[in-house]
N, C-alpha and C positions, 0 to 999 in steps of 0.2 A: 437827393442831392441838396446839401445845406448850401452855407453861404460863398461864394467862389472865394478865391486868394486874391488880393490887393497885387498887383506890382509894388518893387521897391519906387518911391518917390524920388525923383531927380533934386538934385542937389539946387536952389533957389542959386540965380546969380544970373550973370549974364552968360549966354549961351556962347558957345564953344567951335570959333574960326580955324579955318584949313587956314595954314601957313605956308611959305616955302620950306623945303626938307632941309633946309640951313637953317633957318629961323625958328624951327621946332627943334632941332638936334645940337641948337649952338652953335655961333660961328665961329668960335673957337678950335675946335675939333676939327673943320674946314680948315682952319690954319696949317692946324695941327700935323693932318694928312700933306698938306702939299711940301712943309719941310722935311718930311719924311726922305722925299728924291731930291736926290742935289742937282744942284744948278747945270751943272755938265749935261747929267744926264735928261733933264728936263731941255736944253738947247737942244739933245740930237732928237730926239723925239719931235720936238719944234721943226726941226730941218726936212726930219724925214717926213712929215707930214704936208711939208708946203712943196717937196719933191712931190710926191705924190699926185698932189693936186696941180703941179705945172705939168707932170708927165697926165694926167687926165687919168689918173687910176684911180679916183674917188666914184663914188656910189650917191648919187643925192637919196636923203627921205624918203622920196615919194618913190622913188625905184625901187626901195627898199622893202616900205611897207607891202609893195605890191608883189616882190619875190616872197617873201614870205608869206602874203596870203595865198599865192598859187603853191609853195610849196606844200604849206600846210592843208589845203584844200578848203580853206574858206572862201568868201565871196565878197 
């Protein structure tokens, strides 16, 4: 057994931060997507969401993550 292989060398610079997924993909594109739905349709969705939440048919997080961990059989 001669001599092993080198890895490729990393690129000299400063090292390479986690962003937010807006901040890495553009905030542009962000824009972009939300004039996609028009106004109208963005107010019922608005409405129906705070109906929702006044009738108490929301779900918090923590309820959440936790049906899903029983359902899935984790712990």
């Amino acid at each position: 057994m001669g001599e092993e292989k080198k890895y490729k060398e990393q690129r000299s610079g400063a090292a390479m931060m986690v962003d937010e997924p807006v901040m890495a993909y553009g905030i542009d594109s962000a824009i972009t997507d939300l004039n996609v739905v028009s106004p109208e349709t963005m107010k019922c969705l608005i409405d129906s969401a705070m109906d929702d939440f006044r009738l108490n048919r929301c779900t918090a997080h923590s309820e959440m993550d936790e049906w899903v961990n029983m359902r899935m059989g984790w712990k």
